[in-house]
N, C-alpha and C positions, 0 to 999 in steps of 0.2 A: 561584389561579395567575395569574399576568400574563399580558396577551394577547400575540398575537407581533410586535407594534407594540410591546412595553415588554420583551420578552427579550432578552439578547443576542444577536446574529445566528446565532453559533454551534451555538444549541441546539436551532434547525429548517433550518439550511443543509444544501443540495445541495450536495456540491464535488466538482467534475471533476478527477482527475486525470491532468496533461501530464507524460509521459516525455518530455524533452524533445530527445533525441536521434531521436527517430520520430514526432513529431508535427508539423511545418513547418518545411521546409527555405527560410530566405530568400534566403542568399549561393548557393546551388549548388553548392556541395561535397559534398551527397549524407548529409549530417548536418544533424538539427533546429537550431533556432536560436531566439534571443530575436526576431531578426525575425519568423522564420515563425509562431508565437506572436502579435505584433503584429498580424498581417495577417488570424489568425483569429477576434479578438476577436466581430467580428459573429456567427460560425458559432457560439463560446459563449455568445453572449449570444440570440441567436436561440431553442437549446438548452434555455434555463431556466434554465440553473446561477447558482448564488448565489455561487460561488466559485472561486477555482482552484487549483489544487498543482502547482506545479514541481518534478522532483526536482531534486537539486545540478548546481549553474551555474557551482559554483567552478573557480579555476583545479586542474586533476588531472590524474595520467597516462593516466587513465581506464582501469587495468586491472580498476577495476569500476565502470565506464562511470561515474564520477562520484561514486562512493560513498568511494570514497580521495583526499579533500581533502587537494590541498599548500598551498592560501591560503584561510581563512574567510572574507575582506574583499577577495575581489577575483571578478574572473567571468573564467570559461576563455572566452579566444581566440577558439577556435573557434565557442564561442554568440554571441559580440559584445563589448560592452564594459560596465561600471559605466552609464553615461552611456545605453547602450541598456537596462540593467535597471531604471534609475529612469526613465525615460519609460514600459518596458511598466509600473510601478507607478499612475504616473500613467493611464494612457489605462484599464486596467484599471478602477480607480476611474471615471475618466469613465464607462466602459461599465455603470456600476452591481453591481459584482462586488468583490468583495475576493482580496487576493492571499496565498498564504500559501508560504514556502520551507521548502525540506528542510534540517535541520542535522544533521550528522553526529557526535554525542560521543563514542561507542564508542571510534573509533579514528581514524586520520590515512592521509594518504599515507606511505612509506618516505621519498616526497621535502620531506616539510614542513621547514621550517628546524629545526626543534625535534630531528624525529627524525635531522637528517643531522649534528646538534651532536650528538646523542649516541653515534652513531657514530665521530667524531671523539674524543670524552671516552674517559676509563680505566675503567674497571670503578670501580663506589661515586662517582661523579661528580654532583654534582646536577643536569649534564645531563640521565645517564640516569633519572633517579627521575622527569621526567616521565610515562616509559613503563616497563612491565611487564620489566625484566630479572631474569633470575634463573639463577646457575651449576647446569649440568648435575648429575644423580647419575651413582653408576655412580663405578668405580674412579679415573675420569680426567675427567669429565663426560661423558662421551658418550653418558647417558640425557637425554633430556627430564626439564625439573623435576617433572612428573606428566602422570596419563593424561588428560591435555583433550584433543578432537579439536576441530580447524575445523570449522564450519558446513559448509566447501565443500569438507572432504575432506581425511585425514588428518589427521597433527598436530596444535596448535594453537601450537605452537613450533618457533622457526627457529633454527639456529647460526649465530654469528656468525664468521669467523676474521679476528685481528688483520690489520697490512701487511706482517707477515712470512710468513701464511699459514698460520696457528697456531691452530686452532679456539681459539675462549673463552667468552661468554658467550649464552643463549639469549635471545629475547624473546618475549613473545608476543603472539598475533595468532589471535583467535575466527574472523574469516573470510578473507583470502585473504593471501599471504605478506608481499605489497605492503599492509598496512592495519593497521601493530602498535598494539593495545591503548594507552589512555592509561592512566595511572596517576590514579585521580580522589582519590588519598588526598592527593593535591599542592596546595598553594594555587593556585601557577600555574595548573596545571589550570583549577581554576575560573573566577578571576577572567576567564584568557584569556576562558572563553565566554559567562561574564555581558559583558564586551564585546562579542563577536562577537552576541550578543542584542540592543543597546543599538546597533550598527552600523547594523542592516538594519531596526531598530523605528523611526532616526531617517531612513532612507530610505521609510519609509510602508507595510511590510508587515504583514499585518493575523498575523499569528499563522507559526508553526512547527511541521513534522512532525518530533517526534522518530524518527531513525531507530537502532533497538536500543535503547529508551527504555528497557531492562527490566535491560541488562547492565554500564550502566559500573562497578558497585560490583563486587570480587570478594570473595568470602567470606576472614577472614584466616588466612593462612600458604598459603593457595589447596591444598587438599589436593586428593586423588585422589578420582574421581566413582565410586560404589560402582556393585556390577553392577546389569545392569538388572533381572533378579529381585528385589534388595534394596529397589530404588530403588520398584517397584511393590507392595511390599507394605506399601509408608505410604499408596497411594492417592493420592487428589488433591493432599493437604497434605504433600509432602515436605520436609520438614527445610530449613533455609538452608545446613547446611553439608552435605548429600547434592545439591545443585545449588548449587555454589559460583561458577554461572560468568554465572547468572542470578536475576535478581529479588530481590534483597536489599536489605535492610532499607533502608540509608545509601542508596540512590534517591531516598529521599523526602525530603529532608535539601536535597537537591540542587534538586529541584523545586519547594522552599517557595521555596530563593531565587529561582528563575527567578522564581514568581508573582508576588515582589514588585515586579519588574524589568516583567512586564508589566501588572500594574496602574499604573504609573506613569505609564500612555503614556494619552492617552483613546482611543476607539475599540471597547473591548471586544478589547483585543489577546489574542489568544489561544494555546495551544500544545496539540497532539495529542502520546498517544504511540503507537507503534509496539511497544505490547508485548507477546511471545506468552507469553504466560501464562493460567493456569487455575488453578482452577475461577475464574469470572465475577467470584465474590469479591474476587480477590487484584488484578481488572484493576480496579476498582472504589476498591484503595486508593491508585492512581493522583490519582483523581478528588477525594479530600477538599477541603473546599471552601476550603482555602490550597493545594491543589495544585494540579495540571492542568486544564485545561477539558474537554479528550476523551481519549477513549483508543476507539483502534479495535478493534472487536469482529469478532473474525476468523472466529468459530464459523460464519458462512456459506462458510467458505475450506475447512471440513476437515468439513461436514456432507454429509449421503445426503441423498440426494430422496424423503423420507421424513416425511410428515404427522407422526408422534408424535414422533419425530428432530426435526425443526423447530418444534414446537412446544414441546418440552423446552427447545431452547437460548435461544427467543425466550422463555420465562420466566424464568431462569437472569440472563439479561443485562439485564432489565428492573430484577427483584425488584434484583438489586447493583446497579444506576444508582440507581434508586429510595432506597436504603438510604444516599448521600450527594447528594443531591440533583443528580446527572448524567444528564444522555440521553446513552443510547446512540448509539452511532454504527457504523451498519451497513457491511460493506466486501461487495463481491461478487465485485468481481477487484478487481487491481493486477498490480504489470511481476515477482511476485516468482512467481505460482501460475499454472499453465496457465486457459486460458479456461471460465467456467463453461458455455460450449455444449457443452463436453468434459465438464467435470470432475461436471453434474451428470446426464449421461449416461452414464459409465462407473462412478460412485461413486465416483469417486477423492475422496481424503482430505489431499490433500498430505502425503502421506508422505515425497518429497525422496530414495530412495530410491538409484532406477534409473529409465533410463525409462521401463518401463513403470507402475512407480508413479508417475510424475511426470506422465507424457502421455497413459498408458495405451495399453492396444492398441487401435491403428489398424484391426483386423480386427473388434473388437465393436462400432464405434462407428456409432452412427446419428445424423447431422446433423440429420436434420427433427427426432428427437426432442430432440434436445438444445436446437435451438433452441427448441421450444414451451415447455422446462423451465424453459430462462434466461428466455425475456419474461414468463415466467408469474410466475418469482423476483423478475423487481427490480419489476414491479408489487407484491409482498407487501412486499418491503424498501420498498419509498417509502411504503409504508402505513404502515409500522412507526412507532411512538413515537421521536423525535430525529432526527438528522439522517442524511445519505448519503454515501457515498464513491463515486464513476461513477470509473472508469479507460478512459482515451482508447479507443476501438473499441468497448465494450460498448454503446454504445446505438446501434454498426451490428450487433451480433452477429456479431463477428467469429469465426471458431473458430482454437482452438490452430495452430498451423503447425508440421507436422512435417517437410518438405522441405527444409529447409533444407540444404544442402551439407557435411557433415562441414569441409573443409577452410574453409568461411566463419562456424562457430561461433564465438563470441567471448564468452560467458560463463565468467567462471575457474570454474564448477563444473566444466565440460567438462573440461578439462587435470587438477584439482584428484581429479577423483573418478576417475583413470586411464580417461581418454575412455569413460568407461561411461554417465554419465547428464549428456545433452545441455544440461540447464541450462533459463534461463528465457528465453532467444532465443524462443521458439515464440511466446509472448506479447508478444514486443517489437519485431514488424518495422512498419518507418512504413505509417502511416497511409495508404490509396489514399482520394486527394480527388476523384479522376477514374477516371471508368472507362476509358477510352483511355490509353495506356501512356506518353505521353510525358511530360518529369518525375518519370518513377518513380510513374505514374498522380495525378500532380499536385501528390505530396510536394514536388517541389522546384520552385523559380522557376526552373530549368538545365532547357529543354524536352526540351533532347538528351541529357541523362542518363535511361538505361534501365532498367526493376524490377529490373533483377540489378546496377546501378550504385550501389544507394542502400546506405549502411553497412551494412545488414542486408539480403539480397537479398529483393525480392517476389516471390512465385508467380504461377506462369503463371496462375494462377485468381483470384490477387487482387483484378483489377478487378470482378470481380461484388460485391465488398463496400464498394465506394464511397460516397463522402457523396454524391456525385452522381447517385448511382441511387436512393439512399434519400430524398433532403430534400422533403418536400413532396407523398411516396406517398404513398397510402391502405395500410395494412396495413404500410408497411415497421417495421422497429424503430426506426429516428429515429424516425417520426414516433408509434409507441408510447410513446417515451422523452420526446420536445415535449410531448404530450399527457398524459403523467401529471404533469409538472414546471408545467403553465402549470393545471393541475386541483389541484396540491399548494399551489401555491401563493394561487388561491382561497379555500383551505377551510379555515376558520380553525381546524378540527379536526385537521390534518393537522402533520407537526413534531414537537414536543417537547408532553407531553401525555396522560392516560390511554387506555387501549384496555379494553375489555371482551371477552372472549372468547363465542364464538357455538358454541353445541354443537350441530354441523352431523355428526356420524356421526364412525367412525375413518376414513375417508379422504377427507377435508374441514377444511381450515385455515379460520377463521372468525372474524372478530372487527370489531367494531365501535369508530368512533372520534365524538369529539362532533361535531353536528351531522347525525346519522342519516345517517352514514357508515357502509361494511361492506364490507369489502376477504374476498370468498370463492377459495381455490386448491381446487382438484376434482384430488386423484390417484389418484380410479378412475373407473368408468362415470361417462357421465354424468347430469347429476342437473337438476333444475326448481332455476330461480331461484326466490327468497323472493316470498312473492305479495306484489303491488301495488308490489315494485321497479323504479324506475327504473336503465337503465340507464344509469354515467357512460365508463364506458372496458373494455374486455377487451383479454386478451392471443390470443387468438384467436377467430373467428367463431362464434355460438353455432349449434348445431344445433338444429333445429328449436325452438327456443326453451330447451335444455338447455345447461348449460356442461360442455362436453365433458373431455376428460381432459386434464390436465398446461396446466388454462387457469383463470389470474387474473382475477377480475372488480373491480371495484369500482360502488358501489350507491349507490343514494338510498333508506334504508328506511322505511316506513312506524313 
């Protein structure tokens, strides 16, 4: 195996990901920015990370904050300009980090020029065959073309009615009303994003997160999704045409050509996807080696805090890496799943649900434990074989935010799921840089803008989870998070690379990496360190010389 001086970057990088609407606000308007971004660079670079992720900076209506692109080749306004985005490329690289953007193919804005010409077109127009239209059933049309539902609630199709006010044709749209489905069986289609690919490769960015990497192909004639008793009695491997709306075949079709388009460039340009699928297998045929470089491994997003649980999936996802020669790529949070201080203290599973599947009850939750569970988790994930996904706040340990104001929610799950389950706000309010309140505790360069001023209001409690309380502690979580990235980065064993498992009891995660490395998690009583180990880092204080409960060590073994 080649050393990590001869892999591509990809295949042991840390990457931070920046929600870009909550992580530095430069103009003071109370909204993140490519400036604010700019001004952080040192704070990432400080951090460890190898990388960074911006979600979409396109121009949007932002009815999902960014995810419903009306321009592929240009940057919304409000973050800055073209001219501010290739500078942050540039200085980025100065700072020793690589840059990677979110591209959106599923679907579009309502307002892209594409979808508002087809608006304007007749029904059978090769306007509209960019996008998913299709006449109603039902005597008059007045059923949906079948039973898809949105992601974000109800439906999965909208009626359209001509200028005279004449209902007519339906379109569809997987997640929010505003974001209709492209058609990928279109040349247009394509071509369009092998460009939009070839745009942002020839402005210097190092690779692409596919977002909904798994959905643009629809199964054909797009039929009805059988019930969920039928659909479970195939188990893991369900049919292509029993989940017609995800993971199909003609993805992959799609992805060779990307590859070719990123091999073209030097660098080691690269592209992640975004895809939720299962068993390990099916994320794995992402990966084949004309395909994808990553695809992210979620199973930490929807696992218990559970030894045999975690050890299960961490085999699962190896064994399929291993089987096309891809590392894994660990996620722990992102802006889509409540915070793992919550989620692996409540057992939640991201279920998507209601709230209280989504954020759980507020009444069971215990913050010190949850915290010991998350430091203890991303010490095991940074151990782990391949590389890591960090999502902005988790290496302050931030917890989910449930306070948020009904009336200041702004996720369309909210509206989308008839105001029943609050959405993914809780994980998404800016960043407190400052423990003292002014600037919205430092988010913004606007001193006089207040925590309930910033796009997403801050809690009255916010500032106890500052960069500025944490950088340069002894015990805080920054500097548990500095210290395992500037230790990862050391160890030449660490990245992409075998692990040996350590049979340390059933309530004992264990495993060894080369160079007499040994990454131990203890989820019961506590227990004796390995004799004659040295200690390199813990996620909490040993007891009397024991590694107490729900606490990550890593080791120098004999």
């Amino acid at each position: 195996m080649k050393s990590r001086s001869e892999r591509e970057w990809w295949r042991d990088a840390v990457t931070y990901q920046i929600y870009i609407r909550s992580f530095a606000d430069g103009n003071g308007d109370g909204i993140g920015d490519i400036e604010g971004i700019r001004s952080r660079l040192p704070y990432l670079k400080s951090l460890g990370v190898d990388a960074i992720w911006i979600t979409p900076w396109y121009p949007s209506p932002q009815n999902d904050h960014g995810y419903d692109v009306a321009n592929y080749m240009d940057i919304e306004p409000m973050y800055g300009t073209l001219a501010d985005a290739e500078l942050l490329i540039k200085q980025t690289h100065e700072h020793g980090m690589k840059l990677i953007v979110d591209i959106v193919p599923n679907h579009s804005s309502d307002q892209h020029v594409w979808f508002q010409e087809a608006l304007r077109s007749p029904i059978g127009s090769p306007a509209r065959d960019r996008y998913i239209f299709r006449d109603g059933k039902g005597e008059n049309g007045e059923l949906p073309p079948n039973n898809w539902q949105s992601v974000f609630g109800g439906p999965a199709w909208h009626r359209l009615t001509d200028s005279d006010g004449n209902p007519e044709q339906w379109y569809l749209h997987l997640f929010a009303v505003e974001q209709p489905d492209f058609n990928w069986e279109h040349p247009e289609v394509r071509a369009h994003f092998e460009e939009i690919l070839k745009f942002w490769l020839d402005r210097g960015v190092d690779g692409f997160r596919i977002d909904v990497a798994h959905a643009l192909m629809k199964y054909p004639g797009l039929p009805d999704i059988p019930p969920a008793e039928e659909l479970a009695a195939h188990g893991e491997f369900v049919p292509d045409e029993f989940r017609p709306t995800w993971d199909q075949e003609g993805v992959h079709e799609i992805y060779r050509a990307w590859r070719k388009i990123l091999n073209s460039y030097p660098g080691d340009r690269m592209a992640v996807a975004e895809a939720w699928v299962s068993p390990a297998s099916r994320i794995a045929r992402y990966l084949r080696p004309d395909e994808l470089a990553n695809s992210f491994n979620f199973d930490f997003l929807t696992s218990l805090w559970e030894p045999q649980y975690l050890k299960g999936m961490i085999n699962r996802a190896v064994d399929a890496m291993a089987e096309v020669g891809a590392p894994p790529s660990w996620v722990f949070n992102n802006h889509d799943v409540t915070r793992s201080v919550d989620r692996f203290d409540l057992g939640l599973q991201n279920r998507q649900v209601n709230t209280f599947e989504r954020q759980g009850d507020p009444a069971k939750f215990d913050i010190a434990r949850g915290t010991r569970r998350a430091r203890a988790g991303a010490l095991l994930m940074l151990a782990l074989p391949g590389g890591a996904y960090i999502y902005q706040g988790e290496e302050l340990a931030v917890p989910e935010v449930r306070d948020i104001p009904e009336d200041r929610l702004s996720d369309p799950i909210w509206k989308m799921s008839g105001y029943q389950d609050r959405g993914r706000d809780g994980c998404r309010v800016p960043i407190a840089w400052k423990s003292a309140p002014e600037g919205a505790h430092g988010f913004s360069s606007n001193s006089a803008l207040t925590p309930d001023q910033a796009w997403l209001p801050q809690s009255p409690w916010w500032g106890s989870y500052s960069v500025q309380s944490q950088v340069g502690v002894a015990g805080s979580t920054h500097s548990l998070y500095s210290q395992a990235l500037a230790i990862r980065k050391n160890e030449s064993g660490l990245g992409d690379g075998p692990m040996q498992w350590i049979d340390a009891g059933p309530n004992v995660i264990a495993f060894t990496r080369p160079g007499n490395f040994a990454c131990f998690v203890n989820f019961g009583a506590p227990i004796d360190l390995p004799e004659g180990a040295d200690v390199l880092l813990a996620s909490a204080e040993l007891i009397d010389g024991k590694i107490p409960t729900d606490t990550a060590i890593w080791l120098r073994v004999k």
